[in-house]
N, C-alpha and C positions, 0 to 999 in steps of 0.2 A: 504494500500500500504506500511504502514509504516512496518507494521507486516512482511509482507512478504519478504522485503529488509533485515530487521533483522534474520528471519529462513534463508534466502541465506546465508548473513552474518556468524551466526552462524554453518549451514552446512559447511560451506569453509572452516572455523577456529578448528572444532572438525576434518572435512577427513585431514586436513594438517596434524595437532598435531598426528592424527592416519591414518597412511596411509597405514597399512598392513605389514611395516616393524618392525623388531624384532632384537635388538642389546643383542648380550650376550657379555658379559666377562667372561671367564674361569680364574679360579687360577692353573688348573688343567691341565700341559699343556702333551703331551707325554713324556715319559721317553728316551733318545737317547742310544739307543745301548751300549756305552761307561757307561754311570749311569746303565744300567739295567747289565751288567758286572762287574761290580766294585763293586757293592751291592752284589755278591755272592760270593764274593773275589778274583778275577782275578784283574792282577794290568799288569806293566809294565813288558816284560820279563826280561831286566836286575833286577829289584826290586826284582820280584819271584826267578830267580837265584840265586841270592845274597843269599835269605833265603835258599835255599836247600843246596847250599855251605856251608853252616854257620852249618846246621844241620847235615849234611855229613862231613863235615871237609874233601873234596875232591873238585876236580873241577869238572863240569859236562861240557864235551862234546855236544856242539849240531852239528843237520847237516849245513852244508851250504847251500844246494841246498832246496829247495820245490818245489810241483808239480808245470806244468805248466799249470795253470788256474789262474783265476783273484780273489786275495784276497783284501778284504778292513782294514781288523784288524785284528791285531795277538793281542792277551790276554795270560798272564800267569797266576800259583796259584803253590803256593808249598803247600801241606799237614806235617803235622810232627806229626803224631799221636802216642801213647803208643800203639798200638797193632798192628806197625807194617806195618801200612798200610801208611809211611812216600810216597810220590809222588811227581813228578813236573811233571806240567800239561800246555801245550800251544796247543794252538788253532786258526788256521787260519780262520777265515771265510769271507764268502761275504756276503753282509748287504743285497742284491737284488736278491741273489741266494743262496736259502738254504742248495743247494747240493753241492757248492763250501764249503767245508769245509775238514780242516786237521787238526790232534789232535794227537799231540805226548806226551805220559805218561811215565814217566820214574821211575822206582823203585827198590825197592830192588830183587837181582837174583830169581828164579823162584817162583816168588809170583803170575804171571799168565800161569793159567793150561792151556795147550794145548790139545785135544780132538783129535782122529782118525776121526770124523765125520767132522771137520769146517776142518782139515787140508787139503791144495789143492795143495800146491809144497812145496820144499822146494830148497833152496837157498844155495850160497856158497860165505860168503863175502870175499874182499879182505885180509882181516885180518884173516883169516880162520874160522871162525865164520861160525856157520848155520843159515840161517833164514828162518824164517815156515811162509808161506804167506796162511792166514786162511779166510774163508766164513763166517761172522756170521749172519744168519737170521734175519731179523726185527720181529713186530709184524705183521704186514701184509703181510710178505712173499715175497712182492715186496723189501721192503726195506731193510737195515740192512749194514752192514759193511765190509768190507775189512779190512785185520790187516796184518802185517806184524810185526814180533815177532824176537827179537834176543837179544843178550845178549853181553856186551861190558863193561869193567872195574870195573866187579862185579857188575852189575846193569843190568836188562833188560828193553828196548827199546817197546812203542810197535806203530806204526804206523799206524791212521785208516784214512781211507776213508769211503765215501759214496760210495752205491753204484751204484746211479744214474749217477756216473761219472766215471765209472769203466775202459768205453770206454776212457777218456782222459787221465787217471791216472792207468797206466798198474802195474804188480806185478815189472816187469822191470827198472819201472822209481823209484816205490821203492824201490827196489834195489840198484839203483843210489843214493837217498835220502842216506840209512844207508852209502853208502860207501864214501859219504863225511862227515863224522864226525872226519874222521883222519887227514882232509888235515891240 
């Protein structure tokens, strides 16, 4: 009897100690949005500014207006490369929606080629300025970009969308977009 009291006993005391749960700790936690941007160089847009100002020795104009859809972070980067390929880079995105996104590059006058095939109108800003609102394919066909291209104080502008959001974000509204840069 005594035995037996002791195997209960000890059955009770090994299922407590192991009951089939499992504790981890991770060191390893996800990286947040903000660290996974930063880590590629994208910073503050005044920060980024400041740098292409500094490399420009001009001001750069931005718009005031952005599309109307729901952004959660703007990131900036300015490039300052020897060959030319000097850029400032901002980007709107939404953390929850992939296709909320707007990415304005800005660079030196006609460093991007425009094509008869992507071109799909073209525009007349208030400043008298053309702008060429472009098609660019993805890799699957469905996807790919919207761009709206112009040129403004010896620098051209280039404007992209998704195109998943083509329907919110018409050529019209960027339209709108470029022609607040003067206000």
């Amino acid at each position: 009897m005594n035995r037996f009291i002791l195997l209960v006993l000890m059955y009770t005391v090994i299922c407590g100690v192991f009951n089939g749960k499992v504790y981890a700790s991770s060191n390893c936690q996800p990286r947040t949005i903000e660290e996974s941007y930063l880590e590629i160089g994208y910073k503050s847009v005044d920060a980024a500014l400041r740098d292409f100002e500094h490399h420009y020795k001009q001001d750069l104009q931005l718009p005031l207006r952005v599309p109307p859809v729901v952004f959660t972070h703007v990131f900036a980067r300015s490039y300052n490369g020897d060959s030319g390929s000097d850029l400032f880079e901002m980007e709107y995105i939404n953390e929850q929606s992939s296709e909320n996104s707007f990415l304005t590059i800005v660079g030196e006058k006609d460093k991007f080629k425009i094509t008869e095939k992507e071109l799909i109108k073209e525009f007349r800003l208030k400043d008298g300025n053309t702008a060429y609102f472009l098609s660019i394919r993805g890799p699957d066909s469905v996807r790919g970009s919207n761009l709206l291209v112009f040129e403004k104080d010896n620098l051209q502008y280039r404007f992209s969308i998704d195109k998943r959001i083509s329907d919110k974000i018409t050529p019209e509204i960027l339209v709108q977009i470029a022609n607040s840069i003067d206000y």
